[in-house]
Backbone as JSON Lines, residues from 0, in Angstrom:
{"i":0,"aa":"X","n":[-17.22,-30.35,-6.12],"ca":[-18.45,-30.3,-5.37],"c":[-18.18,-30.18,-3.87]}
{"i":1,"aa":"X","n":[-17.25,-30.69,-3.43],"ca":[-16.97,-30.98,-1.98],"c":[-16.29,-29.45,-1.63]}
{"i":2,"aa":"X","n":[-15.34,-28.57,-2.0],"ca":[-15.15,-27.32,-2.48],"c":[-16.49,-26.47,-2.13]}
{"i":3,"aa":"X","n":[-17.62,-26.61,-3.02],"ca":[-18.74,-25.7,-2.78],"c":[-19.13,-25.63,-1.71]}
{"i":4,"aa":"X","n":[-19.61,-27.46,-1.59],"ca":[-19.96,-27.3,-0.06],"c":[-19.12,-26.71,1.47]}
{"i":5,"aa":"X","n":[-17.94,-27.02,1.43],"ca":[-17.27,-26.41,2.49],"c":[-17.18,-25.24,2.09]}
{"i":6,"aa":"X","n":[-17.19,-24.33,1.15],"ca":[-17.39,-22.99,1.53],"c":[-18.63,-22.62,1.71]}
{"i":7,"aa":"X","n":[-19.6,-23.06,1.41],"ca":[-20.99,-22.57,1.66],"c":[-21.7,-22.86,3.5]}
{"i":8,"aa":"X","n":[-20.51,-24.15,3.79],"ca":[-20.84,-24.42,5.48],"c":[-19.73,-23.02,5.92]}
{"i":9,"aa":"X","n":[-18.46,-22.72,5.49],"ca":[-17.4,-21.94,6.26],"c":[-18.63,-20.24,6.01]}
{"i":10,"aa":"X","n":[-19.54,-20.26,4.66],"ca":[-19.85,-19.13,5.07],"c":[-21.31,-18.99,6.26]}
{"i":11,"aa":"X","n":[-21.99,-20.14,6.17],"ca":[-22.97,-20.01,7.1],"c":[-22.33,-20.0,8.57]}
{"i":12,"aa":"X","n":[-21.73,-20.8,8.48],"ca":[-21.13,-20.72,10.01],"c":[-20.21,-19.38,10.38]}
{"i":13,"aa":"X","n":[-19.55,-18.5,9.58],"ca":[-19.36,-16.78,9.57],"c":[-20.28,-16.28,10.13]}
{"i":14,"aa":"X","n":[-21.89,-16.41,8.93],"ca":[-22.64,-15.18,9.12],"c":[-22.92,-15.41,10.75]}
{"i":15,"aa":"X","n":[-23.53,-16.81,11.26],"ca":[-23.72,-17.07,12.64],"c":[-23.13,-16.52,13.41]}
{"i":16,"aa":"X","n":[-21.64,-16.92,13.36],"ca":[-20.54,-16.19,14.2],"c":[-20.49,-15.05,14.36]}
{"i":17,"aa":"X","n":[-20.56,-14.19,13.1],"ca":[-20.73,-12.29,13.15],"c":[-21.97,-12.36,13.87]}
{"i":18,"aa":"X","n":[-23.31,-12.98,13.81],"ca":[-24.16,-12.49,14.4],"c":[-23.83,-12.37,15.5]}
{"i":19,"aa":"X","n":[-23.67,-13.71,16.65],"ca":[-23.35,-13.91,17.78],"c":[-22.16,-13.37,18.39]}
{"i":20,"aa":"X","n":[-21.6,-13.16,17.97],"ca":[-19.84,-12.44,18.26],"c":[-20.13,-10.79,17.69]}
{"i":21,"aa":"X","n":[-21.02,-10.36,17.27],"ca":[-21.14,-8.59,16.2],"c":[-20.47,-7.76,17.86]}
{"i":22,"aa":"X","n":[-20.38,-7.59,18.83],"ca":[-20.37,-6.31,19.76],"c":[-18.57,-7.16,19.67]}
{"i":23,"aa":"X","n":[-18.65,-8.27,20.36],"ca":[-16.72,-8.83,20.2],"c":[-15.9,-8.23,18.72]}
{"i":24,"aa":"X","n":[-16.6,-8.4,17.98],"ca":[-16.12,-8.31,16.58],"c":[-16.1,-6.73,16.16]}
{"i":25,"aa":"X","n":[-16.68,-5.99,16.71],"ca":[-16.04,-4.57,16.7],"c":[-15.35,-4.25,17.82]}
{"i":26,"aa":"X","n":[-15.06,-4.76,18.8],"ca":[-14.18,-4.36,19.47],"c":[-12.36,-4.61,19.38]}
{"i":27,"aa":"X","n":[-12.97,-5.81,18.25],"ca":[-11.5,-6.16,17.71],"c":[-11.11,-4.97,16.35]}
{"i":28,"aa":"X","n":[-12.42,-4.84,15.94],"ca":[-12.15,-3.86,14.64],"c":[-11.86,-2.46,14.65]}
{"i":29,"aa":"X","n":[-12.14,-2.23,15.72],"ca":[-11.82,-0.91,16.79],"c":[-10.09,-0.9,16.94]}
{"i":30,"aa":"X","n":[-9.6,-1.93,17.46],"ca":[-8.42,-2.05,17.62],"c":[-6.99,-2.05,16.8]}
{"i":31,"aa":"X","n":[-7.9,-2.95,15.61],"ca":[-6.98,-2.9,14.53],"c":[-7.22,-1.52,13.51]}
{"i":32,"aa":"X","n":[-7.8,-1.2,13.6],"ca":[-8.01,-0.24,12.55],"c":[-6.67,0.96,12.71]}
{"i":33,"aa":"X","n":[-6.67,1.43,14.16],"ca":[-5.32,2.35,14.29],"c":[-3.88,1.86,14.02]}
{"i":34,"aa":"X","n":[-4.17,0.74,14.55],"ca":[-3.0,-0.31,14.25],"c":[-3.11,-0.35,12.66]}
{"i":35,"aa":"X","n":[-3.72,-0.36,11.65],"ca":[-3.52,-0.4,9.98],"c":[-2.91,0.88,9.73]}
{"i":36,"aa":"X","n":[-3.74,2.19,10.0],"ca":[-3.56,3.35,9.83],"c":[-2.01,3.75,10.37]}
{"i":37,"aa":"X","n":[-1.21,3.26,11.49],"ca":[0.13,3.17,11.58],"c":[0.82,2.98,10.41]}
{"i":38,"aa":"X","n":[0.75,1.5,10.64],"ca":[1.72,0.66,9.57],"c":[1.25,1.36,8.44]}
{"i":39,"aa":"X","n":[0.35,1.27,7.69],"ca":[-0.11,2.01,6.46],"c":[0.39,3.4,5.9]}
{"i":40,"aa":"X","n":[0.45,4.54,7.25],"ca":[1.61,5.82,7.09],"c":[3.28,5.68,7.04]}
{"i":41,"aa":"X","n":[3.21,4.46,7.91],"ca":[4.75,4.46,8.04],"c":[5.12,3.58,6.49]}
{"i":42,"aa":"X","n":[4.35,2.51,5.79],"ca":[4.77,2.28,4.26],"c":[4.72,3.59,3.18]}
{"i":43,"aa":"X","n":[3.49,3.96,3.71],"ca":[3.57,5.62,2.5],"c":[4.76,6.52,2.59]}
{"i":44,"aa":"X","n":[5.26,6.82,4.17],"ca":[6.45,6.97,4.09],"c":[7.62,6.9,3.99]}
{"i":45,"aa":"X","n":[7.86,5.59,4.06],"ca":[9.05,4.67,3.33],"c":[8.78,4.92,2.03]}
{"i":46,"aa":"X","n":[7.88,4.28,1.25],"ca":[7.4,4.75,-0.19],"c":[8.11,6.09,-0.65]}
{"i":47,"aa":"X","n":[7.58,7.01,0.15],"ca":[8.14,8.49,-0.37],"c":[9.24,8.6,-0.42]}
{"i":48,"aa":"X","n":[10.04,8.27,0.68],"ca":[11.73,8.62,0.78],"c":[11.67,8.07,-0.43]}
{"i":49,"aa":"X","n":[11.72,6.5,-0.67],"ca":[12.54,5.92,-1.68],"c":[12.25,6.4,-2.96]}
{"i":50,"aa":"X","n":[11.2,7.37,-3.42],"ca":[10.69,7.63,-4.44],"c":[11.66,9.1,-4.5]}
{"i":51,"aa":"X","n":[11.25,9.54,-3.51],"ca":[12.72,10.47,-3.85],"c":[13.92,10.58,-3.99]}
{"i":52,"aa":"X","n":[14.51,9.32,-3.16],"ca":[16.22,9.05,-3.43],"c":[15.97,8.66,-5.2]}
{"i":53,"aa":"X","n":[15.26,7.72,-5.7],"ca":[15.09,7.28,-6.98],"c":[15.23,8.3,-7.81]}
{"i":54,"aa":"X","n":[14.39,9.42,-7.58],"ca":[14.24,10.92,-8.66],"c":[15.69,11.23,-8.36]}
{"i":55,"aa":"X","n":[15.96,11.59,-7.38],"ca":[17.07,12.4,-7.19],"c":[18.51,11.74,-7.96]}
{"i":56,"aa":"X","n":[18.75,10.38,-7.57],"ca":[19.95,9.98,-8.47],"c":[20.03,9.75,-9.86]}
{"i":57,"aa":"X","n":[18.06,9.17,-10.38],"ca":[17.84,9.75,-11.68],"c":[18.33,11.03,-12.48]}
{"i":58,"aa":"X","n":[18.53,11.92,-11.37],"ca":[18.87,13.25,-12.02],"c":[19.85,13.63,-12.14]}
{"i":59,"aa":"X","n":[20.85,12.75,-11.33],"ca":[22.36,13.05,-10.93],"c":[23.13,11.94,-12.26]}
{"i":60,"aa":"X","n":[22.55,11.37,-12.73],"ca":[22.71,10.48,-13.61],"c":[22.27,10.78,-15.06]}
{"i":61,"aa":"X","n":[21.83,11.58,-15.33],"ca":[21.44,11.88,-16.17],"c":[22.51,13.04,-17.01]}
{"i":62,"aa":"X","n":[23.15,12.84,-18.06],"ca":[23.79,14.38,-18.6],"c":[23.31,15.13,-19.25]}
{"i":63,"aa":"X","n":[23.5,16.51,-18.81],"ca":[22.78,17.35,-19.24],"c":[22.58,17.63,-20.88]}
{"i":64,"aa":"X","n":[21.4,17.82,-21.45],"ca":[21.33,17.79,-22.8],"c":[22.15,19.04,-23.5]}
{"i":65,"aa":"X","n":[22.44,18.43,-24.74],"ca":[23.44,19.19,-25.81],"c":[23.31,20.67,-26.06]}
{"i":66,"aa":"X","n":[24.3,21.36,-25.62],"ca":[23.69,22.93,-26.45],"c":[23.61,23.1,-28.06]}
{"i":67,"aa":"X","n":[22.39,24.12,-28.06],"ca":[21.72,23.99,-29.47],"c":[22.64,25.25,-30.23]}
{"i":68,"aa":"X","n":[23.4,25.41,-29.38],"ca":[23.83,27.26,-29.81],"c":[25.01,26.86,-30.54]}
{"i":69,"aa":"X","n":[25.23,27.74,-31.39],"ca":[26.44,27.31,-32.21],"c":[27.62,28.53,-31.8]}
{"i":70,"aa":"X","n":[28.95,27.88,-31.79],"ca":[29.93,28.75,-30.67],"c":[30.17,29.75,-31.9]}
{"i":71,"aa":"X","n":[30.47,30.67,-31.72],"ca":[31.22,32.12,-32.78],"c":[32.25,31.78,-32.28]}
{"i":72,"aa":"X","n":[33.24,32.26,-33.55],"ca":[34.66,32.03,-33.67],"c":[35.05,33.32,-34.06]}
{"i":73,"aa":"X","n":[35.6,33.93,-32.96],"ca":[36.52,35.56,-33.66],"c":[37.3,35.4,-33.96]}
């Protein structure tokens, strides 16, 4: 019960705060947002390399499958 209530005061006292703080509170959201969009390209691109070193030694690792052809003998 004590649980409910402190989140139900942490959210009234939010919505207040966004009200009174709304022009501060996009100016912070303004800020971070390019700042996500950074970090966020620079993980996609870490991501990628490593997804390609992964394929690539996958493939180097791999032996090539059996020939189906049967050799002639002269």
């Amino acid at each position: 019960m004590k649980i409910l209530l402190g989140g139900i005061a942490a959210l009234v006292l939010g919505v207040i705060g966004l009200i009174i703080w709304f022009f501060d509170f996009l100016m912070i959201l303004k800020g971070l947002v390019p700042i996500a969009l950074i970090l966020g390209g620079a993980l996609a691109i870490y991501l990628g390399i490593e997804d390609i070193k992964t394929s690539a030694s996958a493939e180097e690792e791999t032996p090539p499958p059996p020939s189906t052809e049967k050799e002639t003998k002269e």
